[in-house]
DOTORVO-850896 format. One record per atom (N, C-alpha, C): atom name; residue in three letters; x, y, z. Coordinates in steps of 0.001 Angstrom, whole numbers, padded with zeros to 6 digits, m for minus. Example, Ala and Ser with C-alpha at 12.3 -4.5 7.8 and 13.67 -1.06 7.14 Angstrom:
2
REC atom type       X       Y       Z
REC    N  ALA  013190 m005690  007800
REC   CA  ALA  012300 m004500  007800
REC    C  ALA  013200 m003300  007800
REC    N  SER  012850 m002250  007080
REC   CA  SER  013670 m001060  007140
REC    C  SER  012900  000030  007870
This chain:
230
REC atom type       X       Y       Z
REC    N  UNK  000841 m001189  000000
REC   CA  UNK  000000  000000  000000
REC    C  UNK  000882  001247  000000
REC    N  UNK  000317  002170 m000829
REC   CA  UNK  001282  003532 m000748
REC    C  UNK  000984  004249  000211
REC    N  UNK  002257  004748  000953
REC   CA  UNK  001698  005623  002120
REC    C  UNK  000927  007069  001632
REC    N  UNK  000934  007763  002563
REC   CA  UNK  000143  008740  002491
REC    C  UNK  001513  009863  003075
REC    N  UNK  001785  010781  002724
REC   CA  UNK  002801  011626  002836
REC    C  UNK  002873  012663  003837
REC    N  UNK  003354  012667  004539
REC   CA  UNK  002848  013906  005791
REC    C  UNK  004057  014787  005866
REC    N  UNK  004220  016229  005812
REC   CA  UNK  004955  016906  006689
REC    C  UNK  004401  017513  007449
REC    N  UNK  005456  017283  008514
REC   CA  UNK  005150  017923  010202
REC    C  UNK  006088  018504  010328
REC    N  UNK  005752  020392  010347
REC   CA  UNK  006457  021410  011076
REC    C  UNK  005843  022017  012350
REC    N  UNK  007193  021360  013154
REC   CA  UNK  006695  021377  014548
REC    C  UNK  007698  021912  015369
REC    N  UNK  007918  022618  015930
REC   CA  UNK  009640  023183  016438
REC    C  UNK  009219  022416  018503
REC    N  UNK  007844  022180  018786
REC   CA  UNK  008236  021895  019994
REC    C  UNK  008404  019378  019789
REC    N  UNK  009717  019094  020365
REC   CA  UNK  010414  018049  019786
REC    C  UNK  009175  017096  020496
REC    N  UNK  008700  017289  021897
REC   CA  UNK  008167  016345  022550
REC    C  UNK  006771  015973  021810
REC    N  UNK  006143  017374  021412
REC   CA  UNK  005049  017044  020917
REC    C  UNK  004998  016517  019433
REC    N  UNK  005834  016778  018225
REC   CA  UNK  006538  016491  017299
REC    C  UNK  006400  014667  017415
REC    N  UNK  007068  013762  018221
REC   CA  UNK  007064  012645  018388
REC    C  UNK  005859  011695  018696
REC    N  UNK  005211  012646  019558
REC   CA  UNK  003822  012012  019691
REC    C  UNK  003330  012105  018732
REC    N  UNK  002931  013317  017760
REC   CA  UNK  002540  012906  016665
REC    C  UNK  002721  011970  015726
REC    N  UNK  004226  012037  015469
REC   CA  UNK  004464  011316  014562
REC    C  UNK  004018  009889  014762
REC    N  UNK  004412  009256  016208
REC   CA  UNK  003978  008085  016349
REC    C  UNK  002393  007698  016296
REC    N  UNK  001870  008360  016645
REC   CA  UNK  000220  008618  016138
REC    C  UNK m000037  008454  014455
REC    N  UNK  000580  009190  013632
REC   CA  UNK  000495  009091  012481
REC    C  UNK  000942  007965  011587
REC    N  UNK  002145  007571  012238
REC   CA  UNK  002695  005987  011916
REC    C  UNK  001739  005190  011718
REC    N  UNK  000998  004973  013067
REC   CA  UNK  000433  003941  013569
REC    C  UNK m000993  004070  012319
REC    N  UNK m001179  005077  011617
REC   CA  UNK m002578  004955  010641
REC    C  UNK m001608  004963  009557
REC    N  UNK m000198  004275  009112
REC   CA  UNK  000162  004378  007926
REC    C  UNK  000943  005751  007373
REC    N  UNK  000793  006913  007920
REC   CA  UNK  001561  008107  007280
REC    C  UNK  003329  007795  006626
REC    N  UNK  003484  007913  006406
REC   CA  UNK  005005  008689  006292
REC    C  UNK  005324  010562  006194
REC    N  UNK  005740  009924  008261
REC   CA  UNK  006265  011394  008029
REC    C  UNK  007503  011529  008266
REC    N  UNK  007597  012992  007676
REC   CA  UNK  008722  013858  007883
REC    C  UNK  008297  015069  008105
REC    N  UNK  009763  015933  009193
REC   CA  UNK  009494  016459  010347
REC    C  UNK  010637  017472  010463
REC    N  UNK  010245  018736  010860
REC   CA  UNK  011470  019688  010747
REC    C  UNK  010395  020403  011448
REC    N  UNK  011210  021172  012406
REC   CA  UNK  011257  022902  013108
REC    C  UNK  011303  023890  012826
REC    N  UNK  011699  023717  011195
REC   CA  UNK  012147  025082  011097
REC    C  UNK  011322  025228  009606
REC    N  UNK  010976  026620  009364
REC   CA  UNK  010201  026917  008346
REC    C  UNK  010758  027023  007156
REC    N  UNK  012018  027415  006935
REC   CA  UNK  013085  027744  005719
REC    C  UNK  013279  025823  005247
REC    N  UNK  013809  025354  006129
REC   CA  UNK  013965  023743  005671
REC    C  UNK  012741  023171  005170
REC    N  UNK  011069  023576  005806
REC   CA  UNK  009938  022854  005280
REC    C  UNK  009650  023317  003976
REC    N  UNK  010240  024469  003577
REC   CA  UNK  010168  024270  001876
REC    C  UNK  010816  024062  000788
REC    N  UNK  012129  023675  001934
REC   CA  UNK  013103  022583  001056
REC    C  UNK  012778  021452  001245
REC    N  UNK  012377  020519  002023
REC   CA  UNK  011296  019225  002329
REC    C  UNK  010135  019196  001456
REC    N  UNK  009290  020453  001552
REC   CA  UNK  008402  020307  000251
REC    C  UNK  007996  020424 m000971
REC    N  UNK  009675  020760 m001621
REC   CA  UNK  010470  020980 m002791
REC    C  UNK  011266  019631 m003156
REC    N  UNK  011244  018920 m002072
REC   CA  UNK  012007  017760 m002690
REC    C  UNK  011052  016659 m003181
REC    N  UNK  010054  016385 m002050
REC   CA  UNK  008988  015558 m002204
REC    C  UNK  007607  016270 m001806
REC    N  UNK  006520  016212 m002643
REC   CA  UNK  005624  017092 m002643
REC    C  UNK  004719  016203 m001076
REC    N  UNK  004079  016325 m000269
REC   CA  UNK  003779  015891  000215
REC    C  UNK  002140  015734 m000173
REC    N  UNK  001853  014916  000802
REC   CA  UNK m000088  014644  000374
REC    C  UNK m000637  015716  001579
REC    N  UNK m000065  016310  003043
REC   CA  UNK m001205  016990  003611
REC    C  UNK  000353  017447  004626
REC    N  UNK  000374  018638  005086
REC   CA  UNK  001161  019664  005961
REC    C  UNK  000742  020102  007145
REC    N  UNK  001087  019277  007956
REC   CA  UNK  000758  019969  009595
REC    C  UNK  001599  020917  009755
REC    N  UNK  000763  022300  010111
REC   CA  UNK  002191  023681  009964
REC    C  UNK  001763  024559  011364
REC    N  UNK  002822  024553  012550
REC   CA  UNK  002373  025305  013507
REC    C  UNK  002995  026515  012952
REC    N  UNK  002336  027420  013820
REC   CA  UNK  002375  028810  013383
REC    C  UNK  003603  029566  013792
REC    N  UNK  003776  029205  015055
REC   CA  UNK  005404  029934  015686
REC    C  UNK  006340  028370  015406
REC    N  UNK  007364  029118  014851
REC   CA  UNK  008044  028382  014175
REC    C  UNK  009990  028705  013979
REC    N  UNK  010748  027762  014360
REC   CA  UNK  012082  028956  013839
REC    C  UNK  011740  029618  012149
REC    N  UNK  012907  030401  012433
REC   CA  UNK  012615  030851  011268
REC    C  UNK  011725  031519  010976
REC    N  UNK  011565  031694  009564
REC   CA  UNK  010236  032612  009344
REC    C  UNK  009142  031777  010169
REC    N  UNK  007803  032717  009696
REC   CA  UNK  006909  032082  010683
REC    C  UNK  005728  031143  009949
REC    N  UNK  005020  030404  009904
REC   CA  UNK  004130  029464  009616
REC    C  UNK  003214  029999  008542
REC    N  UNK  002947  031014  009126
REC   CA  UNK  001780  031928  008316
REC    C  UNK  002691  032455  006917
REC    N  UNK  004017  032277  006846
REC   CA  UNK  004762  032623  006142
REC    C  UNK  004832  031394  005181
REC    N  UNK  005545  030472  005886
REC   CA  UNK  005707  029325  004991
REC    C  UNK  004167  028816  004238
REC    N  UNK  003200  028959  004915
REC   CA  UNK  001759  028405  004554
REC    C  UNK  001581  029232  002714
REC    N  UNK  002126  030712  003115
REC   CA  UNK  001769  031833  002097
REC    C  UNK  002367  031054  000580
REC    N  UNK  004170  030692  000973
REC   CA  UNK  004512  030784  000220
REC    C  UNK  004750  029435 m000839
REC    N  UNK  003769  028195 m000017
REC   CA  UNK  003322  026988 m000314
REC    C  UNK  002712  027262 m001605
REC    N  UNK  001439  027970 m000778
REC   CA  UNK  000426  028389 m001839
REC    C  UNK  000420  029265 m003338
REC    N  UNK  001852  029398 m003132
REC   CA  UNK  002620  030058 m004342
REC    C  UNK  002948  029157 m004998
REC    N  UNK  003525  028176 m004786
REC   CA  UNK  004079  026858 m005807
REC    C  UNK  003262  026375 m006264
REC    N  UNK  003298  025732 m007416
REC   CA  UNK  002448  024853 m008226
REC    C  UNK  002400  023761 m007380
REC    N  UNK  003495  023073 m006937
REC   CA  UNK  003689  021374 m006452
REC    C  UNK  002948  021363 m005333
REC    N  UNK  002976  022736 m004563
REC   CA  UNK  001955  022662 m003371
REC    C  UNK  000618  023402 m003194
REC    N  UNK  000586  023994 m004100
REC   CA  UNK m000848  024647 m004401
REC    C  UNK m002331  024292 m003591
REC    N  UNK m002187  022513 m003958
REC   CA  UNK m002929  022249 m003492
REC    C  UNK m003198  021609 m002892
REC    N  UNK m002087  021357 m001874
REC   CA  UNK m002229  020113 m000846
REC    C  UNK m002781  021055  000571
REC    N  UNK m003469  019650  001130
REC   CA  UNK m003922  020172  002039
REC    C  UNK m002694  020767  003284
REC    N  UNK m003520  021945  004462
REC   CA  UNK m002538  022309  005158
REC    C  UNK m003246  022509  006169
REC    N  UNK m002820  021987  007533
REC   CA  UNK m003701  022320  008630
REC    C  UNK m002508  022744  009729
REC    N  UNK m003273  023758  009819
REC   CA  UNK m001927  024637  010772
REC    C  UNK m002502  024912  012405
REC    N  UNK m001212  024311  013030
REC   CA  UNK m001551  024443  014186
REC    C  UNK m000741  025877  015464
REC    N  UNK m001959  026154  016514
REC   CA  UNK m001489  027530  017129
REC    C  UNK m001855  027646  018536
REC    N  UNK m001538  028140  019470
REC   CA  UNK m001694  028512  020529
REC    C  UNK m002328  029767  020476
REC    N  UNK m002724  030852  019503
REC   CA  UNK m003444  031492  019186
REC    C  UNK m004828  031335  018979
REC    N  UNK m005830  031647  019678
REC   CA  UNK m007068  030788  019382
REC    C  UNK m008034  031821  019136
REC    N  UNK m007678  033408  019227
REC   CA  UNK m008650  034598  018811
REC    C  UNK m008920  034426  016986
REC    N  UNK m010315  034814  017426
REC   CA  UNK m010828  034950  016086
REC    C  UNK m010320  035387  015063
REC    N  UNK m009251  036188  014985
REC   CA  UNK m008956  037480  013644
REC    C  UNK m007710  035822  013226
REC    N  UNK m007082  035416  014647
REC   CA  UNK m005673  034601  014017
REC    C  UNK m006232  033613  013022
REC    N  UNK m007648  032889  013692
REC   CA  UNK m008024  031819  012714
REC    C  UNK m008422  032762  011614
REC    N  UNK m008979  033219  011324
REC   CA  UNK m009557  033785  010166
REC    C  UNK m007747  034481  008861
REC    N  UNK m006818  034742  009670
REC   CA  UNK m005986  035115  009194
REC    C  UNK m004920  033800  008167
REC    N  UNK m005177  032566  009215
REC   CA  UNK m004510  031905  008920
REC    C  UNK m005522  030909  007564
REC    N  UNK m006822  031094  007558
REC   CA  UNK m007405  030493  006733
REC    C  UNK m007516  030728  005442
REC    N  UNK m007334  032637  005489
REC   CA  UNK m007070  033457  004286
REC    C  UNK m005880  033545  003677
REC    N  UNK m004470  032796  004393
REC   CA  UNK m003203  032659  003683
REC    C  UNK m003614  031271  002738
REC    N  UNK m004335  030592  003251
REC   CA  UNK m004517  029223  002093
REC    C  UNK m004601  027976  003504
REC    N  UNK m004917  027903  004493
REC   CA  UNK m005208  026645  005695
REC    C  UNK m006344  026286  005624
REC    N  UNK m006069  025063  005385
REC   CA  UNK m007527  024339  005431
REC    C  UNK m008205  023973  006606
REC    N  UNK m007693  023960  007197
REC   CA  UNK m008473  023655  008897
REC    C  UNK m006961  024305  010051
REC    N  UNK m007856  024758  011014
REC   CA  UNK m007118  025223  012276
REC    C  UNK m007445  024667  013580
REC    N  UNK m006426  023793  013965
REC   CA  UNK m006385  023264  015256
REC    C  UNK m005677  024127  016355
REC    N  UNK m006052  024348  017279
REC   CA  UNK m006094  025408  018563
REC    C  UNK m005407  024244  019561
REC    N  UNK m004282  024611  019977
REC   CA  UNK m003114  024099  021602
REC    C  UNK m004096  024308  022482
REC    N  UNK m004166  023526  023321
REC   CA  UNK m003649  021773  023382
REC    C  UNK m004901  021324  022923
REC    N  UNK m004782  020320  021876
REC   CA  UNK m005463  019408  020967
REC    C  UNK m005248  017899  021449
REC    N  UNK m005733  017125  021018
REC   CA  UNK m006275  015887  021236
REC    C  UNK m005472  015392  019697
REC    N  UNK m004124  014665  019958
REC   CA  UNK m003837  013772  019032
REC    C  UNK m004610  013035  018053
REC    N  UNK m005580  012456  018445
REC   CA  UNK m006459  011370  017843
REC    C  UNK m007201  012437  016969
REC    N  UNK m007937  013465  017538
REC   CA  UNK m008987  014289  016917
REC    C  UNK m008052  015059  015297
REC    N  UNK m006568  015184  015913
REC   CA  UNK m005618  015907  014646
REC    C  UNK m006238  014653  013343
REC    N  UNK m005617  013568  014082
REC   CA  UNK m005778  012441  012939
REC    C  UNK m006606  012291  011950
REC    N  UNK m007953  012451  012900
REC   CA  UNK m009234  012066  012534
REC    C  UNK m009575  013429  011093
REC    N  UNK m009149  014461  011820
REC   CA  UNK m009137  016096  010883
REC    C  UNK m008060  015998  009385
REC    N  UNK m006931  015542  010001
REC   CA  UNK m006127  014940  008472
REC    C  UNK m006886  014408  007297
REC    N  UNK m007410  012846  008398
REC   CA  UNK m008066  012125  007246
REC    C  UNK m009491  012442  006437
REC    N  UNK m010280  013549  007609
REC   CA  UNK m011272  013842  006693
REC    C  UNK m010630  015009  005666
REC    N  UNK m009659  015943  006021
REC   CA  UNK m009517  016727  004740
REC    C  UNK m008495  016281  003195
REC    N  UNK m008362  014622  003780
REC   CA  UNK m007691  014297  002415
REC    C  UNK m008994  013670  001847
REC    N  UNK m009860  013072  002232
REC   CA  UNK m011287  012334  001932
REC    C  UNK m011628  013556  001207
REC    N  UNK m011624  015019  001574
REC   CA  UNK m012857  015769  000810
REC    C  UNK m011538  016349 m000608
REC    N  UNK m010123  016331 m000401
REC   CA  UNK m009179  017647 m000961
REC    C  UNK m008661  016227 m001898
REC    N  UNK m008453  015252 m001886
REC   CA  UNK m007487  013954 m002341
REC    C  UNK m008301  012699 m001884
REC    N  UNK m009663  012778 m002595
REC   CA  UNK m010152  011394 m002463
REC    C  UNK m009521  010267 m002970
REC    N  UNK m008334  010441 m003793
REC   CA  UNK m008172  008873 m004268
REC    C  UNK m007051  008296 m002926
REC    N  UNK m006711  009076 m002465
REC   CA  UNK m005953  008595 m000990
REC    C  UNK m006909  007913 m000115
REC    N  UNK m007593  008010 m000077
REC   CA  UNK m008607  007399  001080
REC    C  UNK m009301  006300  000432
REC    N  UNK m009449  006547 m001051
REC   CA  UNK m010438  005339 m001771
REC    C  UNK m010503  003831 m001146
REC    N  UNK m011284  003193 m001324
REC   CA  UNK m011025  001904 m001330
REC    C  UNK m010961  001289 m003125
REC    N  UNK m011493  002052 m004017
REC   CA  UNK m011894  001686 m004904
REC    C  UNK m010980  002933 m006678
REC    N  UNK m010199  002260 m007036
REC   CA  UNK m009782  003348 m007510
REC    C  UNK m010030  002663 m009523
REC    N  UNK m009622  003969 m010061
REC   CA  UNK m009910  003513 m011458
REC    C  UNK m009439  004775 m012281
REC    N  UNK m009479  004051 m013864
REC   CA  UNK m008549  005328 m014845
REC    C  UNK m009137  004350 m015730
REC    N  UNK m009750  005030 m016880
REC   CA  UNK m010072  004406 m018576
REC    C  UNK m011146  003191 m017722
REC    N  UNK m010399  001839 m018259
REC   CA  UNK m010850  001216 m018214
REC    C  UNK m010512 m000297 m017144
REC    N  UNK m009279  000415 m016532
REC   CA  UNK m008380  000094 m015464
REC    C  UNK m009527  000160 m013955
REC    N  UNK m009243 m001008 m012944
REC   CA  UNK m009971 m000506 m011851
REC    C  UNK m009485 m001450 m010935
REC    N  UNK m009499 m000906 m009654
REC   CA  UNK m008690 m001510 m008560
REC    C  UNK m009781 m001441 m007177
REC    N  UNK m009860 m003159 m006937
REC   CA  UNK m010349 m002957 m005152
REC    C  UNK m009248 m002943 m004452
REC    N  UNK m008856 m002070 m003675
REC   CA  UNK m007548 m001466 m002911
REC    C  UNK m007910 m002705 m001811
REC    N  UNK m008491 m002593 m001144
REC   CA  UNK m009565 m003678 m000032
REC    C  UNK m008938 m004832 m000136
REC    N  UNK m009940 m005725 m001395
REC   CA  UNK m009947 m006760 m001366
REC    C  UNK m008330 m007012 m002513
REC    N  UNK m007684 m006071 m002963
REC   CA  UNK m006404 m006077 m003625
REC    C  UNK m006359 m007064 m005059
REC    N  UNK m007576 m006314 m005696
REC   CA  UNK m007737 m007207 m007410
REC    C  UNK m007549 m006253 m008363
REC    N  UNK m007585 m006661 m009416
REC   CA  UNK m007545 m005214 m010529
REC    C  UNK m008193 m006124 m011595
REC    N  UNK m008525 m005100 m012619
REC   CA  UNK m009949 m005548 m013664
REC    C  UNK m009249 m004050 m014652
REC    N  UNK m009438 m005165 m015861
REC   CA  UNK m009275 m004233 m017065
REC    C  UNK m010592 m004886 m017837
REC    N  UNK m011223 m003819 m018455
REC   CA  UNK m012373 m003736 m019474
REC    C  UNK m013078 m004969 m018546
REC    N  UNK m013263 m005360 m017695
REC   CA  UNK m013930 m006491 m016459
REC    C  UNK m013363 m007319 m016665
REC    N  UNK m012234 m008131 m016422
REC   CA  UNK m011418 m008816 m016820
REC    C  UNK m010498 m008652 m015779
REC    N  UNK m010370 m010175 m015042
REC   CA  UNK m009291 m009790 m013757
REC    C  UNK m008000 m009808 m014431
REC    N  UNK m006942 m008727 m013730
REC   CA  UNK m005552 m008697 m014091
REC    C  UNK m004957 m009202 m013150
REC    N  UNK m003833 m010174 m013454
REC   CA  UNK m002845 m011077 m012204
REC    C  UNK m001579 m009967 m011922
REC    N  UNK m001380 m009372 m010782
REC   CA  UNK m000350 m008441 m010317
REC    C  UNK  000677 m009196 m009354
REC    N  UNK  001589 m009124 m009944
REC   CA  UNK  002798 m009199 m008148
REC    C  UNK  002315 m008306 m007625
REC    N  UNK  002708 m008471 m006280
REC   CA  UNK  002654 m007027 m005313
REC    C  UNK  003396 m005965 m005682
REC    N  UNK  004558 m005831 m006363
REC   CA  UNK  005249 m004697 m006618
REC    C  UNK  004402 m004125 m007592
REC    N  UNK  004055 m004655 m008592
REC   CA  UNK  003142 m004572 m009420
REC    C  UNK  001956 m003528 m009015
REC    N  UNK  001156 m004032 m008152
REC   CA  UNK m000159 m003822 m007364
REC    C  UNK  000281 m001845 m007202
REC    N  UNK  001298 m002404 m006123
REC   CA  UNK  001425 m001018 m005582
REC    C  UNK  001591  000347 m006836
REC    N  UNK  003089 m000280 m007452
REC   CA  UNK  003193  000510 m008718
REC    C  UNK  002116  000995 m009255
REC    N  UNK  000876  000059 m009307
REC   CA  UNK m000730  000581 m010572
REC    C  UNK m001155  001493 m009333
REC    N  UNK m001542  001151 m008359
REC   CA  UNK m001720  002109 m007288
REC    C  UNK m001251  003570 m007232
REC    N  UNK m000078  003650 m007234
REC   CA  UNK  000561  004743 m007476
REC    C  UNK  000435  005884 m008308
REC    N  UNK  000100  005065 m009990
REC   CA  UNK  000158  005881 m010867
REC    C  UNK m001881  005990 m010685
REC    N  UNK m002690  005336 m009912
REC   CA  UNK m003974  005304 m010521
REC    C  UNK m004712  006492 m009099
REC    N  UNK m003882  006633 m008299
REC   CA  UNK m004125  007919 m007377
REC    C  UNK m003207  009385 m007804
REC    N  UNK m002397  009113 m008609
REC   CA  UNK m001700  010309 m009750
REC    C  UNK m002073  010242 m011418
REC    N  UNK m003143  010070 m012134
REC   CA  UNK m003389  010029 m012773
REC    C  UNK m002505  011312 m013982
REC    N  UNK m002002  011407 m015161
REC   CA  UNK m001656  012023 m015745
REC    C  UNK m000312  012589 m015183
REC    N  UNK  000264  012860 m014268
REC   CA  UNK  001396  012686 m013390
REC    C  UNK  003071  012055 m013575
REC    N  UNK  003587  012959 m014152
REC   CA  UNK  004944  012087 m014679
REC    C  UNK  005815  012134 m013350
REC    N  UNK  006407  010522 m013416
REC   CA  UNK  007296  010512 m012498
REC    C  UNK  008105  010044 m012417
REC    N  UNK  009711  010441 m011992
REC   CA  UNK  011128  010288 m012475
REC    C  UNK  011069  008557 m011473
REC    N  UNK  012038  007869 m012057
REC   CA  UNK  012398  006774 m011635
REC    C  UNK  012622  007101 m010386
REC    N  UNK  013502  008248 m010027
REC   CA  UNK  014257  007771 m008754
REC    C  UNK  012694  008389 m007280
REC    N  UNK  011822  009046 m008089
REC   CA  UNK  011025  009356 m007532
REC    C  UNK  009665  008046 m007505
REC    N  UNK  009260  007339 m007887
REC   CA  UNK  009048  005636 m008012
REC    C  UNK  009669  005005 m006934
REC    N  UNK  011012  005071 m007670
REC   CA  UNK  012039  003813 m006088
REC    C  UNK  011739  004597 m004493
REC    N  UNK  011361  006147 m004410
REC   CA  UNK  011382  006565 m003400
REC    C  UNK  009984  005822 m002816
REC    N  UNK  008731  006072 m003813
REC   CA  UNK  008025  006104 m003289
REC    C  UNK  007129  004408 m003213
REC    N  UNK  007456  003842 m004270
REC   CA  UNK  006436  002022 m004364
REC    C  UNK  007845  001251 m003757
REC    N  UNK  009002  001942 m003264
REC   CA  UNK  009790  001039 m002719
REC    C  UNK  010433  001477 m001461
REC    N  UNK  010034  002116 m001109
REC   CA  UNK  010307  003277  000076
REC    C  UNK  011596  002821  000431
REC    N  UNK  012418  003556 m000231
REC   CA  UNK  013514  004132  000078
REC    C  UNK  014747  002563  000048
REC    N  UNK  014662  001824 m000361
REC   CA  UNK  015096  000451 m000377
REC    C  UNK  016812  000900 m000929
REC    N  UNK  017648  000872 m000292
REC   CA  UNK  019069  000872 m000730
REC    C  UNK  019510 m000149 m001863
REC    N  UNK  018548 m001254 m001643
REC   CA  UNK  019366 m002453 m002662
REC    C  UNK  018560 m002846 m003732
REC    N  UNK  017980 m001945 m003920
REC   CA  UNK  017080 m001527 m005786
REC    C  UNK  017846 m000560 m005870
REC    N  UNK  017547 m000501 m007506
REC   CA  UNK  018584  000224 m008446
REC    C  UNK  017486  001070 m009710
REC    N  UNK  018023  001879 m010265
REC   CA  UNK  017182  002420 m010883
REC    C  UNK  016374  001544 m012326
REC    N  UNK  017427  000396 m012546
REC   CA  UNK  016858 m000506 m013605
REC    C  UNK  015505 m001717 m013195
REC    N  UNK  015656 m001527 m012117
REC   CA  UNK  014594 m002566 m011149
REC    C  UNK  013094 m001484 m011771
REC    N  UNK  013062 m000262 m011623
REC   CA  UNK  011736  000303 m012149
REC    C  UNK  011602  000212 m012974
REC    N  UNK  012127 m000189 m013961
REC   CA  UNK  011810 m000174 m015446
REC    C  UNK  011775 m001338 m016186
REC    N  UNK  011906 m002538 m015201
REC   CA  UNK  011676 m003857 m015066
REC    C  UNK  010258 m004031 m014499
REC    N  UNK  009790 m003582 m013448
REC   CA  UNK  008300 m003465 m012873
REC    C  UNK  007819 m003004 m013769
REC    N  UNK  007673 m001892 m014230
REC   CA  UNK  007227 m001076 m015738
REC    C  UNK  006537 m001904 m016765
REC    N  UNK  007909 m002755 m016903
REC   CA  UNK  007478 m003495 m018314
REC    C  UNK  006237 m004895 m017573
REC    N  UNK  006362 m005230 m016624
REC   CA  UNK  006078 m006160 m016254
REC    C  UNK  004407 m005998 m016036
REC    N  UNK  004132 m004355 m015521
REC   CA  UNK  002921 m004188 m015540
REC    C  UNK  002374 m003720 m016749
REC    N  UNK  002901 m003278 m017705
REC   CA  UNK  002505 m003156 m019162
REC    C  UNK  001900 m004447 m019631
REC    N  UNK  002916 m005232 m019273
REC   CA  UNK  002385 m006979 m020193
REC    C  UNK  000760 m007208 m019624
REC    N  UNK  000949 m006908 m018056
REC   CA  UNK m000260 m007423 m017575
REC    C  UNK m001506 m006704 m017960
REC    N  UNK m001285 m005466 m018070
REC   CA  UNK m002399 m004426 m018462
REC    C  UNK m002877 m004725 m019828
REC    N  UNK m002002 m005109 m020873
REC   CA  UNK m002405 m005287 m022092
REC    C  UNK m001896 m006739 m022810
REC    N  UNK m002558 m007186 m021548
REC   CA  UNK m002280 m008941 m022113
REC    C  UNK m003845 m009371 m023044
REC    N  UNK m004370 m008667 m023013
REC   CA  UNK m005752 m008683 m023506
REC    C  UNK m005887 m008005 m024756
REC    N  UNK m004580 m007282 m025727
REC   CA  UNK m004781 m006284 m026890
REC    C  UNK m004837 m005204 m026636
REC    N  UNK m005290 m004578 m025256
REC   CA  UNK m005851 m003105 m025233
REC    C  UNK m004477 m002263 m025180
REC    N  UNK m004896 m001114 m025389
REC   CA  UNK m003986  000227 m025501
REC    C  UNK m003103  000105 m024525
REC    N  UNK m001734  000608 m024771
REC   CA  UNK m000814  000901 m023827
REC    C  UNK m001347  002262 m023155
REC    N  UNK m001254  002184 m021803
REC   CA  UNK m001731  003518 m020726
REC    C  UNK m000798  004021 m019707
REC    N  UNK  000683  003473 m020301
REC   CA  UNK  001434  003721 m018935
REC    C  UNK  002443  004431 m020380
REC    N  UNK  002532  005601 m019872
REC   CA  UNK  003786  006446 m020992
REC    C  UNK  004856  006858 m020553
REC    N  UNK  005868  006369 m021266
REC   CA  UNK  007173  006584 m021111
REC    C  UNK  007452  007899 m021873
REC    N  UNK  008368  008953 m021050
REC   CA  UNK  008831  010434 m021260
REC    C  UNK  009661  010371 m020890
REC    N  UNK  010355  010130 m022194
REC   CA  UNK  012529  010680 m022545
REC    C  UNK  012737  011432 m021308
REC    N  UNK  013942  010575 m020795
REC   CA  UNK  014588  011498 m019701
REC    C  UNK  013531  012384 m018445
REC    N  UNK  012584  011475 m018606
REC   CA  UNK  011916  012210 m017431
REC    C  UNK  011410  011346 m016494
REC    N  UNK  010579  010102 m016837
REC   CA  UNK  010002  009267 m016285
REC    C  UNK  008601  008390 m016555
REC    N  UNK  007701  008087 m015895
REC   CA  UNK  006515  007280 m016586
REC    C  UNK  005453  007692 m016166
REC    N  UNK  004189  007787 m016927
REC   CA  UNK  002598  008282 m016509
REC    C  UNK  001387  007637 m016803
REC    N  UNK  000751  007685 m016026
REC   CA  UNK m000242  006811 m016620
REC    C  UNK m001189  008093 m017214
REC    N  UNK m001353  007281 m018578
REC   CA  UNK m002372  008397 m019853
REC    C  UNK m002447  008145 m020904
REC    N  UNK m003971  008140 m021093
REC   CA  UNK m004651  007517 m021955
REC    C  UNK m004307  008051 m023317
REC    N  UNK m003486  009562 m023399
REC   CA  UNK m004042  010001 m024817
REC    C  UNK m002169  009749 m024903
REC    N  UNK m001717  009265 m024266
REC   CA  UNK m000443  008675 m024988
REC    C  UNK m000199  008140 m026584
């Protein structure tokens, strides 16, 4: 299963950990920095799926980094829920108008953060939460872990599985190999960049063992997408 991507900017360490281990425990992958200048080199390297951003922060300040998220294309539109010890009306309203999707108020209830994550990727990034995902004529029970082309079961390895996964919650989405090995192989030292392009071919055969159209496109020097008008 592909994780779900979290950054957590959090400058106090104790509370930082509890989270994270909270977030583990439902599957996240996070990553975690204090400081506001580094979280948009963190979210320049790997785009994340949803940004826990407290507001006092080293560095510039939250409301800062939130601003200048919302400036990037890669983060435009991920969700961001920023957290504050500020709980007057003008701060929430301030912080909602930089681009925050929800505001959690110190001291919060771990579980309730969670619960607030997962409903704003359900409403902002439904195919993260899906049980049920699909593209053309491609379709996946995430659940029960089958896949069906034109109704027609497809036989997947698991590397396989995940890989269609990947590209079928990024639809149209090009993505560099080494960004693949990061992510359907999390971070595995002893894969190599030719191992993706071995899975590649492997889920091509399976997808169009039946005649149908190739849907997974290869882009010179860039990486692979799933798309139909390939």
């Amino acid at each position: 299963m592909t994780k779900k991507k979290l950054l957590l900017v959090e400058d106090d360490r104790a509370l930082a950990e509890l989270l994270i281990w909270h977030f583990e425990r439902e599957d996240f992958d996070v990553r975690r920095t204090g400081d506001g200048e580094e979280a948009l080199l963190l979210a320049a390297e790997e785009a994340p799926d949803v940004i826990i951003l407290d507001w006092m922060i080293e560095g510039i300040t939250g409301l800062e980094v939130c601003r200048r998220l919302r400036r990037r294309s890669e983060t435009a539109n991920a969700p961001i829920i920023m957290l504050t010890a500020r709980g007057e009306e003008s701060d929430r309203i301030r912080g909602l108008e930089t681009g925050a999707d929800d505001y959690v108020t110190k001291p919060f209830s771990p579980r309730e953060l969670v619960a607030r994550v997962e409903a704003v990727l359900r409403r902002v990034r439904p195919a993260l939460a899906a049980e049920q995902l699909g593209y053309e004529d491609v379709e996946m029970d995430v659940a029960a872990h089958r896949v069906r082309r034109s109704g027609k079961p497809v036989s997947l390895g698991p590397t396989e599985f995940r890989l269609l996964r990947h590209f079928l919650e990024n639809p149209g989405r090009v993505f560099s190999r080494e960004r693949l090995l990061d992510t359907v192989w999390s971070h595995d030292p002893d894969i190599d960049l030719r191992t993706v392009d071995v899975h590649v071919r492997r889920l091509r055969k399976a997808l169009n063992d039946g005649g149908q159209k190739d849907i997974i496109r290869t882009v010179r020097s860039a990486g692979y997408s799933l798309d139909a008008e390939a």
